[in-house]
N, C-alpha and C positions, 0 to 999 in steps of 0.2 A: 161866421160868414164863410160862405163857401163859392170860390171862383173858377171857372172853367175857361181859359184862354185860345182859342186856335185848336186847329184840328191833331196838333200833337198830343202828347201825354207824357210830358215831364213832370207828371204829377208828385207834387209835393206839398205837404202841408206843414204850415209853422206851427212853432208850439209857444204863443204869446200869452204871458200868465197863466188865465184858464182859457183863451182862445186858441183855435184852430183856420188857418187859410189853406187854403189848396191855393199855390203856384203851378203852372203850366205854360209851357210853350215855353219855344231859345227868347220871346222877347224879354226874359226876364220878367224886373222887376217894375216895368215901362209905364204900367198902369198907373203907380203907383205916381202922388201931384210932387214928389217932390224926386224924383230921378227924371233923370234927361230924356228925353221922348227920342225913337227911332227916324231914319230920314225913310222916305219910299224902299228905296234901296236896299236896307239893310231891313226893313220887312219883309221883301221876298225871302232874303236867308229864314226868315223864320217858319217855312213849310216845312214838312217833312220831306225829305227826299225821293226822287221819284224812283220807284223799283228801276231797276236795269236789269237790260234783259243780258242772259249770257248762257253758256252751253253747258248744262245740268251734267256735272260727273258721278253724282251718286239718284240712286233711288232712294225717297222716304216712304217707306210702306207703313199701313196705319193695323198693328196687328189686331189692338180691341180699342174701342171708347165706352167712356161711361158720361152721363151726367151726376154733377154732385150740387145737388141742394141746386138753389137759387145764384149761386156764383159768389164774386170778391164786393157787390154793393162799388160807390163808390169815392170809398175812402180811402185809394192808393195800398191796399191790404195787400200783405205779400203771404199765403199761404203754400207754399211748395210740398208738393206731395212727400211724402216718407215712406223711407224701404224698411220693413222689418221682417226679417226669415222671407217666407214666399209669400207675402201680402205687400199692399202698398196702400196707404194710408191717407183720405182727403178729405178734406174741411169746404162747409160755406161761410160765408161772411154770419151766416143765420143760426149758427146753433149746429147743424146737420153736420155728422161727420158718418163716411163710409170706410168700411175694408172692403178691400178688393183684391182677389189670387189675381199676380203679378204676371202669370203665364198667359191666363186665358181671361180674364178680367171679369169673372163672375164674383158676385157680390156676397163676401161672407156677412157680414151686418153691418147694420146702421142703429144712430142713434142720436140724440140733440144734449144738446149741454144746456139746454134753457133754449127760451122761446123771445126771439124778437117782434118786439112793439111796433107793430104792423097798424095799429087800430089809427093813428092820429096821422099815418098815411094818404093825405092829398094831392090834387091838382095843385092849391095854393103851397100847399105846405110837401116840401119835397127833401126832408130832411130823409139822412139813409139812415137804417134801423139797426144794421148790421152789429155785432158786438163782437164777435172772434176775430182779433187782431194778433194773435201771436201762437204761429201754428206752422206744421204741425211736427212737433219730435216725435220719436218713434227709438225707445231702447229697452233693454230690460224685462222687457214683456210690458210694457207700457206704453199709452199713446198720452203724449202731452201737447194741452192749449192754455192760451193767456186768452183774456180778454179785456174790452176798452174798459173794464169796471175794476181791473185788477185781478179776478181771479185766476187762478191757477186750476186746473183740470186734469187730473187722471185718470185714464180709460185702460180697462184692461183690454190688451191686444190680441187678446182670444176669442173676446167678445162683447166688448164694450162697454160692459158695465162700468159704472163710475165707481172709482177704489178711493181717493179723498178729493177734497175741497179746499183752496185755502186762500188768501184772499191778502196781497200785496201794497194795495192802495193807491195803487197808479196804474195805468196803463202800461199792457205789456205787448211789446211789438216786434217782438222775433221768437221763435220757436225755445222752449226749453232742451238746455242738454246737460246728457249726462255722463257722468265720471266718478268712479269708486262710490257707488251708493249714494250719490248727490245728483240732484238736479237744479240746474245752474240758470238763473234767471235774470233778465237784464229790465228794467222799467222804463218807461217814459223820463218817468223824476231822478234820472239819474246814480239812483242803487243797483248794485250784483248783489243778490241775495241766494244762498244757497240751503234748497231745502233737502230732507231725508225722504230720500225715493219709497221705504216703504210708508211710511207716516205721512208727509207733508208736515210735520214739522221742522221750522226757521233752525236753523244752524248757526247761520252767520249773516252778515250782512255789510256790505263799505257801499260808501257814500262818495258821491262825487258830483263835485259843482255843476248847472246848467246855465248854461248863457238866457238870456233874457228873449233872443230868440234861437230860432233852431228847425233844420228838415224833420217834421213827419217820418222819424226813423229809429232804429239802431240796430248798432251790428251784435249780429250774433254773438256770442262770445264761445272760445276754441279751448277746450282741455286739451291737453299735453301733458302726460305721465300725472303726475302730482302739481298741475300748474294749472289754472285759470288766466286766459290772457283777452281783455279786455278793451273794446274801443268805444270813446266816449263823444259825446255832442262839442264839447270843448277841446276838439282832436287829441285829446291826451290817451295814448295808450296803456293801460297797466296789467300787470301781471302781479298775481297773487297764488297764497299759498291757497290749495283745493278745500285741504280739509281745515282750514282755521280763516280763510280770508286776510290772514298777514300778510299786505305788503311784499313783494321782492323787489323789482322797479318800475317804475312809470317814467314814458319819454311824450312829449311833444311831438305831435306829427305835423302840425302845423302852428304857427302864433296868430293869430286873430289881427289882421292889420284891417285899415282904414278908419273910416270917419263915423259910418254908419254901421247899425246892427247889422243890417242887410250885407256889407262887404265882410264884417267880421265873423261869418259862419262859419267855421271850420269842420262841421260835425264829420265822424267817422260812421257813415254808416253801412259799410259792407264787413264785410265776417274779414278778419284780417288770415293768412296764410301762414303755417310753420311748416317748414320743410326742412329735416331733418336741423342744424342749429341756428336756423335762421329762422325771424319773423316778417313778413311783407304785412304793410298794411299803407292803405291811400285815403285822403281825408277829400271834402269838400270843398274846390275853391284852394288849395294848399297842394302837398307832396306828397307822393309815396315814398316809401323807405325800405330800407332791407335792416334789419335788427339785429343786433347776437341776441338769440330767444337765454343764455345765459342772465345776461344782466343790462338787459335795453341798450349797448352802444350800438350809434350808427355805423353803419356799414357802406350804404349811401344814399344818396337822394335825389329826386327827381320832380319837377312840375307836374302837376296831375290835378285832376278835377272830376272824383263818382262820387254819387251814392250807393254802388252796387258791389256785391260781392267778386271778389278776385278771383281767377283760375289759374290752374297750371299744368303744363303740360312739353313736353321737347325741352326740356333746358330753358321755361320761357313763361312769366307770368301774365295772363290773359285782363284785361279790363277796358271796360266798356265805360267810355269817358262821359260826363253830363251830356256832351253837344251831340253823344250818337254813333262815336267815333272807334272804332275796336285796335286796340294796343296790342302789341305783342311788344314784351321788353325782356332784355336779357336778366334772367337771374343772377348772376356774378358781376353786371356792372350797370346794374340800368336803365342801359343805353336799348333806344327805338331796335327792334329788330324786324317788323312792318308795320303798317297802323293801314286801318281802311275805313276809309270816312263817303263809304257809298248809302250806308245807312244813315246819314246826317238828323239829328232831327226826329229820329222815327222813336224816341221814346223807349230805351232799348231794356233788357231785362239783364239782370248776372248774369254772365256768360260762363257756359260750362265746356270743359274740356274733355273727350275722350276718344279712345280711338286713333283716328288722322285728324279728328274733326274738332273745331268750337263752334260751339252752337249760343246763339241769343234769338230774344221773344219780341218783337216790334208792340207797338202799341196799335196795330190797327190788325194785330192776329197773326202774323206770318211768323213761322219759325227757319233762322238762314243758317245756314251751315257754310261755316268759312274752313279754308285748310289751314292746319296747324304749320305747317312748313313756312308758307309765305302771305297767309289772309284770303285767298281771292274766294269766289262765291262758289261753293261748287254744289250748292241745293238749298231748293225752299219750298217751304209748305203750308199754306193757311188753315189754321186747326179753329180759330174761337175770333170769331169777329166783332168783340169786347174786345181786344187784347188779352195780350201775357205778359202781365205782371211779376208775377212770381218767378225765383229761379226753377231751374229743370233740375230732375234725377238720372240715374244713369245707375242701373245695375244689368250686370249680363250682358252688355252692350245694347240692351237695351232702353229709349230712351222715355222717360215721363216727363208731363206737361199737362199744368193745368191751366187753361185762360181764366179769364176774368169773370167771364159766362157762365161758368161753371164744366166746360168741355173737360175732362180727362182723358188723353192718350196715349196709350202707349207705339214707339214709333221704332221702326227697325230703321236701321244706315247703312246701304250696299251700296256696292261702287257698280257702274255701269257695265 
């Protein structure tokens, strides 16, 4: 069953046995007959935010767009474009993936991984068809997707031909990456399995517990030298060896407190951060942490609540809180160093960092540009009036984005 709450998009889907829910909206879980119902009052907090207006210090110029495919469908699909040499790399919810020269945004090829079930498509019946849920990497000469059926997908990045196939058995919901001749994949059901980038043959494979429920997610997982470093739906993070999948350590980012499944959600689903001997990673509903990337001790902790990937940038880790909220916190003590809660509500996307600038994706299409120094707005720009889901790219200071709709753009960032 699938539910759409309010004009936000904190969309999220549970993973209950074999069922799927989309949650949305700050009202939570409200609907639901056995949590406590909202008064008047605290259902106004549940709109999104009203834009505010304020005095643009940069221009956003739109240097090319492309459309890709039929867009993200709407199963909260996070596809982020990918940089590889002078191309850049996009996916639809349907099968369709494009290359495109990164410069001038003319289209080297297209091609479909399979064809979405479009035929049983109704008025009554409004299920989405979509199947490309884990997209898109881009390394090696290689373009990689997962899909809701479990398979794996290798495209060559010259030309799109498909190099192998290989098929995981669960849903796979973040982009594959790679490291020393592997490609490193994270499932629904809770395994890191690592395959051989020329073959798609399994290598290895560790296993880790899933809670009974869980967000519609996972975070990527981050090579470093000879290391895989892992975050998991039962906020446990682990770190293992590349080429054998042994074990080095696993920490707790967060303990599962309360009564109900609903309070005990911890999942880690944003890409967790190593800068240089340190690991950041922040869980749902739980903390963020600073790690020795050595051997998991903490460093320190803080109150926190994403599902989205972390940034960094000034001496300063970037994240974009569930309620809408953008962090800046210090790396050395992670202590507040601004937060901006102008976006409350709006459904926000990973937020990326480069430049002067961090950049995030609302859910009703706007892309804002906050300053690195102190948070405040100094640009925005509506690209996909679906929303942007997915995180941004950034090479050459230039910036990619793809909405929900399917819009591709690349965006330049000049100061006024």
């Amino acid at each position: 069953m699938m539910l759409i709450q309010g004009p936000t998009r904190m969309h999220r889907f549970l993973f209950l046995a074999a069922s799927s829910l989309l949650l949305s909206g700050c009202s939570w879980f409200s609907w639901l007959p056995w949590v406590d119902g909202e008064s008047d009052d605290e259902k106004i907090n549940t709109k999104p935010a009203k834009l505010v207006d304020f005095d643009p210090e940069i221009k956003i110029d739109r240097v090319w767009g492309a459309q890709v495919g039929d867009g993200l469908g709407r199963k909260f699909l996070k596809l982020s474009p990918a940089i590889l040499a002078d191309a850049v790399f996009a996916a639809d919810g349907y099968g369709t993936v494009i290359a495109f020269d990164r410069f001038s945004g003319k289209r080297l090829w297209r091609t479909s991984i399979g064809n979405a079930d479009k035929s049983s498509f109704t008025f009554w019946d409004r299920r989405d068809p979509s199947f490309v849920s884990g997209g898109v990497g881009a390394a090696d000469g290689r373009v990689m997707l997962g899909t809701t059926a479990g398979d794996i997908v290798a495209l060559a990045a010259s030309d799109g031909r498909e190099l192998w196939r290989t098929n995981v058995g669960s849903e796979v919901l973040t982009a594959p990456v790679y490291g020393e001749g592997l490609y490193i994949v994270l499932t629904m059901d809770g395994r890191i399995i690592a395959f051989e980038a020329d073959t798609g043959e399994q290598r290895w494979a560790f296993d880790n517990q899933v809670p009974i429920l869980t967000l519609r997610g996972s975070a990527q997982p981050v090579v470093t030298g000879p290391v895989v470093i892992a975050g998991f739906a039962n906020g446990m993070l682990n770190a293992l060896r590349l080429d054998t999948g042994e074990p080095i350590w696993e920490h707790r980012i967060q303990i599962p407190k309360g009564r109900s499944e609903l309070d005990r959600m911890v999942d880690i689903d944003g890409r967790p951060l190593v800068l240089g001997g340190t690991v950041y990673a922040a869980s749902f509903q739980g903390q963020m942490k600073a790690l020795s990337a050595t051997d998991g001790r903490p460093l320190w902790a803080r109150d926190a609540s994403t599902y989205q990937d972390l940034a960094e940038g000034y001496g300063l880790i970037y994240m974009a809180d569930a309620d809408g909220t953008v962090i800046a916190v210090d790396r050395s003590t992670g202590e507040d160093a601004w937060r901006n809660d102008q976006l409350a509500r709006r459904g926000l996307s990973s937020p990326i960092a480069f430049s002067n600038y961090v950049v995030v994706g609302d859910a009703q299409g706007y892309i804002h540009v906050l300053a690195q120094s102190d948070g405040r707005l100094v640009g925005r720009r509506k690209i996909d009036g679906d929303g942007i889901s997915s995180a941004m790219t950034v090479a050459d200071g230039v910036l990619f984005a793809l909405g929900d709709g399917g819009k591709l753009v690349a965006l330049d960032l000049t100061a006024r």
